[in-house]
VOPAGU-2260 file (C-alpha; in pm, 1 decimal, decimal comma):
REM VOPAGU-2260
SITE   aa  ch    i         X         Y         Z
SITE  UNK   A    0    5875,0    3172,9    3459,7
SITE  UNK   A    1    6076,5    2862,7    3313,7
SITE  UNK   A    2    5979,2    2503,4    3438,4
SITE  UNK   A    3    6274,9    2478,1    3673,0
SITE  UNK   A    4    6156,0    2818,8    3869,0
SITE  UNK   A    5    5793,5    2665,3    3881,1
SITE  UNK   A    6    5920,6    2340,7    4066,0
SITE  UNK   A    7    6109,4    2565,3    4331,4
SITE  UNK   A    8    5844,4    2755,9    4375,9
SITE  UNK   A    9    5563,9    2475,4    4438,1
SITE  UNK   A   10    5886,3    2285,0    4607,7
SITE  UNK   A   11    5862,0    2585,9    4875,7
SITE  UNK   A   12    5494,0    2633,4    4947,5
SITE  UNK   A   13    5506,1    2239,5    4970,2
SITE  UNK   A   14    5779,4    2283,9    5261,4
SITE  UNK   A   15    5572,0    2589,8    5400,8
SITE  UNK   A   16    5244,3    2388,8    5417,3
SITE  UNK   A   17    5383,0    2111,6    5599,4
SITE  UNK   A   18    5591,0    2369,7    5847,4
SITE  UNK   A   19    5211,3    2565,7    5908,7
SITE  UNK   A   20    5108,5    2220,6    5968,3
SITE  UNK   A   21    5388,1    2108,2    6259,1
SITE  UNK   A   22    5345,0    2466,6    6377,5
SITE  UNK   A   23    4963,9    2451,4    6447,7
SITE  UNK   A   24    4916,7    2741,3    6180,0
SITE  UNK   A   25    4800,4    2785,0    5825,6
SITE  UNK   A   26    4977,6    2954,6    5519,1
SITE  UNK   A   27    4801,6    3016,6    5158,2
SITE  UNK   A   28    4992,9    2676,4    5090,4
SITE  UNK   A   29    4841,6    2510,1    5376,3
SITE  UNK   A   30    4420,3    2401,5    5336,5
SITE  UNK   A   31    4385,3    2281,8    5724,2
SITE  UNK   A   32    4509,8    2449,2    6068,3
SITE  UNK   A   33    4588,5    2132,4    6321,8
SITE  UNK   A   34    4568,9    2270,0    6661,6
SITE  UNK   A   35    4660,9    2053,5    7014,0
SITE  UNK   A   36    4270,5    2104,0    7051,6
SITE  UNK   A   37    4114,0    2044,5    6756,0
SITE  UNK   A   38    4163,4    1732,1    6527,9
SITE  UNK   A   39    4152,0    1723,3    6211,4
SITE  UNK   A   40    4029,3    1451,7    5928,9
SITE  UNK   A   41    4165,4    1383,9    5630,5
SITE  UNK   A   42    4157,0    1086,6    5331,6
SITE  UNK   A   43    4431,7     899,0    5156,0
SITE  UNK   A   44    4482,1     593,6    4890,4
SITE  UNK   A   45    4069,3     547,9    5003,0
SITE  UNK   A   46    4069,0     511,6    5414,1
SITE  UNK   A   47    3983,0     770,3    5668,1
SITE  UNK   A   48    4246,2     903,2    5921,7
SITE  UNK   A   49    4229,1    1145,7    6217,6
SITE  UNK   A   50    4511,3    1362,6    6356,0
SITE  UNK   A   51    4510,9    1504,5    6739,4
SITE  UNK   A   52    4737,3    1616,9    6955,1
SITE  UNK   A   53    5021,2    1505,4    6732,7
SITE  UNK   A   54    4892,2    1158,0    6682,7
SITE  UNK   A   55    4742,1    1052,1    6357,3
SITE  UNK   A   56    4509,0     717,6    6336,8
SITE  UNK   A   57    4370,1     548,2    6071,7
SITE  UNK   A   58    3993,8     507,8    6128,1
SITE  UNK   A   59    3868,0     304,2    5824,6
SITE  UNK   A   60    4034,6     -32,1    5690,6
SITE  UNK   A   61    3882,5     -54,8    5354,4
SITE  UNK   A   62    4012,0     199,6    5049,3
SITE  UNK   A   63    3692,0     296,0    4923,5
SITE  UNK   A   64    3651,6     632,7    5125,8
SITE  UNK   A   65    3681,6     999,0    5068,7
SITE  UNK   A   66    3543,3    1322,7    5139,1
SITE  UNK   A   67    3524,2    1349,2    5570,7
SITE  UNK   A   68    3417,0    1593,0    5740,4
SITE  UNK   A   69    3384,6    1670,6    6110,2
SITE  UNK   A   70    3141,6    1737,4    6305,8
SITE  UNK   A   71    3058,0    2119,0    6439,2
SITE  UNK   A   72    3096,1    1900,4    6787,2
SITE  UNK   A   73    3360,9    1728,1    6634,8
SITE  UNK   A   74    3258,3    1399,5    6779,8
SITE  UNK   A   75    3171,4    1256,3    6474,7
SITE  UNK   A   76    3291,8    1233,0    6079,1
SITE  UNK   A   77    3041,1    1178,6    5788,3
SITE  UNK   A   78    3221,3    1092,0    5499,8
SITE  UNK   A   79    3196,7     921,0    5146,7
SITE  UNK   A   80    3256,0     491,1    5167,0
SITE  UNK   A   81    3134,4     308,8    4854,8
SITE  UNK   A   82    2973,8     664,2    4672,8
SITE  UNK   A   83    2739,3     658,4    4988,5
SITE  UNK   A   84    2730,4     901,9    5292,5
SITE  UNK   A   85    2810,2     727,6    5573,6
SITE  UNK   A   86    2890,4     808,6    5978,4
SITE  UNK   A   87    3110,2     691,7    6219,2
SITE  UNK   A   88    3236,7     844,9    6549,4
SITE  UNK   A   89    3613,5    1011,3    6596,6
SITE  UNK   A   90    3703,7     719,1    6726,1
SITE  UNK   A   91    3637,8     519,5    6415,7
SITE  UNK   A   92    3379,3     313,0    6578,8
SITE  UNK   A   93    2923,4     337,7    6473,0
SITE  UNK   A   94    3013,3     340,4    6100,0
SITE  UNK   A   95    2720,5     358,4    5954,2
SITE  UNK   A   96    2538,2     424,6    5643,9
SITE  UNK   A   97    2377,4     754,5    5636,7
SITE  UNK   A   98    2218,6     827,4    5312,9
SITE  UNK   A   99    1953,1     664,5    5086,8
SITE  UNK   A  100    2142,1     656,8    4732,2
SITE  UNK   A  101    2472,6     733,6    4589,1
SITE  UNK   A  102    2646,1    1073,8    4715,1
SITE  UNK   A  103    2892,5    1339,3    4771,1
SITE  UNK   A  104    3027,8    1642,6    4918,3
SITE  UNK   A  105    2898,0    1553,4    5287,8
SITE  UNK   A  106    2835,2    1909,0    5513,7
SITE  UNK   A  107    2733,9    1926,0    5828,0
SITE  UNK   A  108    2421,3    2177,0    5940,6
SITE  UNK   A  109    2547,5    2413,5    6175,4
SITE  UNK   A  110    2372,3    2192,7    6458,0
SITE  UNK   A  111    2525,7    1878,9    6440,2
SITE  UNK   A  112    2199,0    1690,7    6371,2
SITE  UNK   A  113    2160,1    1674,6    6012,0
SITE  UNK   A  114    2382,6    1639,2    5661,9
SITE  UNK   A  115    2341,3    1749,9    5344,6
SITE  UNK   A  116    2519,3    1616,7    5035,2
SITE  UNK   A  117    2493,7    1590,4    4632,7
SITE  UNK   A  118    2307,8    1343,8    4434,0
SITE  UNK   A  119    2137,1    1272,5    4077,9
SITE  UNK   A  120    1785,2    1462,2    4145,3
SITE  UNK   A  121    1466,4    1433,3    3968,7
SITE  UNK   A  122    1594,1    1612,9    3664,1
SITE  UNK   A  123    1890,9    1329,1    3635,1
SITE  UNK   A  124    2119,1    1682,6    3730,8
SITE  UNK   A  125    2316,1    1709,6    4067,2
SITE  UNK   A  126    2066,8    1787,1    4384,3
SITE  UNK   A  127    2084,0    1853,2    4726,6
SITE  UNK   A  128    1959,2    1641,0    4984,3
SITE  UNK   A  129    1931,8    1645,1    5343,0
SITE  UNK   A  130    1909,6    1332,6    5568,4
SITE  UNK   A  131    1964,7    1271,8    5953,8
SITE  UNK   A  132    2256,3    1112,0    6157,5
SITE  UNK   A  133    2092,6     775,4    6179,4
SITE  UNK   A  134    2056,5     677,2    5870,2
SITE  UNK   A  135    1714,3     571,1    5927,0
SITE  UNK   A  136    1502,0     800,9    5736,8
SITE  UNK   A  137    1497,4     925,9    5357,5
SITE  UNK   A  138    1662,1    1173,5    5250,5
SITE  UNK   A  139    1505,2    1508,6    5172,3
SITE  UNK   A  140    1551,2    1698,7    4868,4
SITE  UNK   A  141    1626,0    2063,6    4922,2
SITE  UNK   A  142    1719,0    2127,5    4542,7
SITE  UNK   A  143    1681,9    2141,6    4255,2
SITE  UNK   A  144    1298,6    2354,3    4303,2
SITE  UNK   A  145    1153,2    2178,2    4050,5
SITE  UNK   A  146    1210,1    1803,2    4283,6
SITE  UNK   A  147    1113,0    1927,5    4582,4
SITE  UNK   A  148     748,7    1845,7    4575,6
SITE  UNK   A  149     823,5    1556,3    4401,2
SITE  UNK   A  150     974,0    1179,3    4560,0
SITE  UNK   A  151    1299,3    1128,5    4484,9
SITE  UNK   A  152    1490,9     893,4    4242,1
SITE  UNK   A  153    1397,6     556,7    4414,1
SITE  UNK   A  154    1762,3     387,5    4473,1
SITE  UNK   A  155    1908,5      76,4    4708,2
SITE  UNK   A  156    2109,9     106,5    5013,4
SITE  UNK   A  157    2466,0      27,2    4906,3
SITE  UNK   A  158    2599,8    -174,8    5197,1
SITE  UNK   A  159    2963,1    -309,4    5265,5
């Protein structure tokens, strides 16, 4: 393929992701399925938005977020703000600081109640940890096997 039949093609599955997207489907192009019934969450330039029944709203008025995801409820969003995990409900209000040192990838547990997400473990390699929706207890480790008998790197709330 020459460079101008690569732009037409990504040109089209751009146009056929944002098609799926106004028609409540999804395409190989498209990464997300919006139904009139289930919203959706998404980041850009750093703040948080939501999208429902046609209506998109920006939750978060800062730029230093990334990552949400929605709850299996979807009720609330745990996302990254200031390379913490942090909470807040769909309706952008609670937000909250979740986890107990610098983080990523935020997934919810299948019942709504606890998060897991990466972090430096005690081999100064990525780890998974495991914390509740209130922010107020410390996170657990769950890998690396080697940490999990062992306390975690000690680290500071980031707040703000």
């Amino acid at each position: 393929m020459n460079a101008k039949t690569i732009k037409h093609t990504l040109a089209l599955a751009g146009i056929a992701a944002v098609a799926a997207a106004f028609a409540g489907t999804t395409t190989a192009a498209a990464s997300t399925t919006t139904t009139a019934s289930n919203p959706t969450v998404y980041a850009s330039h750093g703040a948080i938005y939501l999208k429902h029944a046609g209506h998109t709203t920006r939750l978060t008025t800062d730029t230093v977020s990334r990552q949400p995801t929605l709850s299996p409820d979807n009720t609330q969003i745990a996302y990254v703000h200031n390379d913490t995990i942090w909470l807040m409900h769909t309706d952008g209000t609670d937000q909250h600081q979740i986890s107990d040192r610098t983080g990523t990838d935020p997934a919810w547990d299948p019942s709504g109640v606890r998060i897991t997400y990466t972090a430096t473990s005690c081999t100064g390699a990525p780890g998974t940890f495991r914390t509740g929706t209130d922010g107020a207890t410390a996170s657990e480790v769950l890998t690396p096997a080697a940490c999990v008998t062992q306390d975690a790197p000690l680290v500071g709330y980031i707040t703000g």
